[in-house]
Structures are given as structure tokens and as C-alpha cells.
C-alpha beads as a LAMMPS data file, in Angstrom:
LAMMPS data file: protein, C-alpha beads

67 atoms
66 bonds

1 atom types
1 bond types

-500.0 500.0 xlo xhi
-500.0 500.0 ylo yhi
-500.0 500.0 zlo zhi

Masses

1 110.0

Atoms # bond

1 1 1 0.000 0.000 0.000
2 1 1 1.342 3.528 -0.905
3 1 1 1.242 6.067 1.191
4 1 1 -0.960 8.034 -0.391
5 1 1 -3.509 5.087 -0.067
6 1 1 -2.530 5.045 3.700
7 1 1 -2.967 8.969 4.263
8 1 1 -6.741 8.119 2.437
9 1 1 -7.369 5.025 4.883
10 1 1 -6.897 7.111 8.054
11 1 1 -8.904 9.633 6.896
12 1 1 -11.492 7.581 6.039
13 1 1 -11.545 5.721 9.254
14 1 1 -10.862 8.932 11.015
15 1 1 -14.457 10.665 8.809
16 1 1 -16.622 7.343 9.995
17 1 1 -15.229 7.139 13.373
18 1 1 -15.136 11.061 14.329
19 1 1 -18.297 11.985 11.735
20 1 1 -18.800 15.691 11.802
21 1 1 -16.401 16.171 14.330
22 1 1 -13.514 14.442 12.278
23 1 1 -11.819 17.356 10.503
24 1 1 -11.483 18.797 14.321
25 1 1 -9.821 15.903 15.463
26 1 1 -7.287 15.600 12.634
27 1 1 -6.896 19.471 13.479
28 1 1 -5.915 18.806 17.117
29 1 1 -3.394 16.091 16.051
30 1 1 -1.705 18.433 13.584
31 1 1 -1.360 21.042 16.420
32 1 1 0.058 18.696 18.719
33 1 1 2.220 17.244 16.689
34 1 1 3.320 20.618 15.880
35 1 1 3.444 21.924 19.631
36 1 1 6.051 18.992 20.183
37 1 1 8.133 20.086 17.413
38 1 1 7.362 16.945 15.207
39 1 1 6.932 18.661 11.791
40 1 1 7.058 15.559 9.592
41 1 1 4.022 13.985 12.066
42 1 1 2.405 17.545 11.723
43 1 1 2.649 17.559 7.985
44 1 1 1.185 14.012 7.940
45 1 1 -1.927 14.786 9.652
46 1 1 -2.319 17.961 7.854
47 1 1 -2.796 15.578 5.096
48 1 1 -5.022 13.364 6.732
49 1 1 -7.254 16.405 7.957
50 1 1 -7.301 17.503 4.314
51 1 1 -8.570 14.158 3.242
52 1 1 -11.111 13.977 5.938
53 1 1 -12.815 17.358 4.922
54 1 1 -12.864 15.848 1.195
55 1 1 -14.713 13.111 2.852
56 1 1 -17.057 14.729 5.215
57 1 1 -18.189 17.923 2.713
58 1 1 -21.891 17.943 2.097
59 1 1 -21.738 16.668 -1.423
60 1 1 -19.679 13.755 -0.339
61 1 1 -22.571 11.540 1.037
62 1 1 -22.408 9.243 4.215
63 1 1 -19.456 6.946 5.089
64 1 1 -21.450 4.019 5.345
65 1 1 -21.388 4.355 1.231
66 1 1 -17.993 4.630 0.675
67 1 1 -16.909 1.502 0.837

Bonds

1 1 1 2
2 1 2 3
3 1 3 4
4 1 4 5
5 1 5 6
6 1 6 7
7 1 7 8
8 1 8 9
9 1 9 10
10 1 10 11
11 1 11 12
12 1 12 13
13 1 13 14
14 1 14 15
15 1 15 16
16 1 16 17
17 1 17 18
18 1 18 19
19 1 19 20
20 1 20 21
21 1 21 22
22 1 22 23
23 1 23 24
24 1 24 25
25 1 25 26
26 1 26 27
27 1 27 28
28 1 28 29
29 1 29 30
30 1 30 31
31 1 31 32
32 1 32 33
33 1 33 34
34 1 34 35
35 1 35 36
36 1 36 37
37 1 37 38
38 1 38 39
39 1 39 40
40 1 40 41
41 1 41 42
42 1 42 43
43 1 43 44
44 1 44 45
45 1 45 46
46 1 46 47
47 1 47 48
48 1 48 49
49 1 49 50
50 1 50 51
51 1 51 52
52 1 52 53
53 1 53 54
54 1 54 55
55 1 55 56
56 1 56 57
57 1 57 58
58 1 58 59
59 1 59 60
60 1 60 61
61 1 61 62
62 1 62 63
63 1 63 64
64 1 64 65
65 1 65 66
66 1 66 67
């Protein structure tokens, strides 16, 4: 598995797991990450949070369908 595909399977157990909240979450990881001085963490969930709000926008549809 890339990890591109890995970045997108986070996020997309991150999106069903945290639902609207989800984009929050992957916020708060980023910032803590980033607090700690962990920059190459930080940039990963920045990734992941990006992916997440691709996933949980209005026009993406419910996570139960994704599969």
C-alpha cells in the first residue's frame, strides 16, 4: 500500500469514526504534533485532515457508502 492510499485510509476511518467532528480531530493532532516540534508527524496529519474534509463535505454523502 502507498502512502498516499494510507494517508486516504486514516482519513477515512478517522471521517466514519469522528463523523462531523472528524476534521477537528485531525486538526488537534496536527497542532500537537506541531506543539512537540514533530513537523514531519504535523505535515502528515495535515494531510489526513485535508482528506477527511474531502470526505465529510456535504456533497460527499455518508461513510457508510464509501466503501
Amino acid at each position: 500500500m502507498t502512502m498516499q492510499e494510507q494517508l486516504w485510509q486514516a482519513a477515512w476511518i478517522i471521517a466514519e469514526q469522528y463523523g462531523d467532528e472528524a476534521v477537528g480531530f485531525a486538526t488537534q493532532m496536527a497542532e500537537s504534533f506541531e506543539a512537540g516540534g514533530r513537523q514531519g508527524e504535523r505535515d502528515l496529519w495535515l494531510s489526513i485532515k485535508d482528506k477527511v474534509s474531502v470526505l465529510t463535505a456535504d456533497d460527499a454523502g455518508s461513510p457508510k457508502y464509501w466503501q
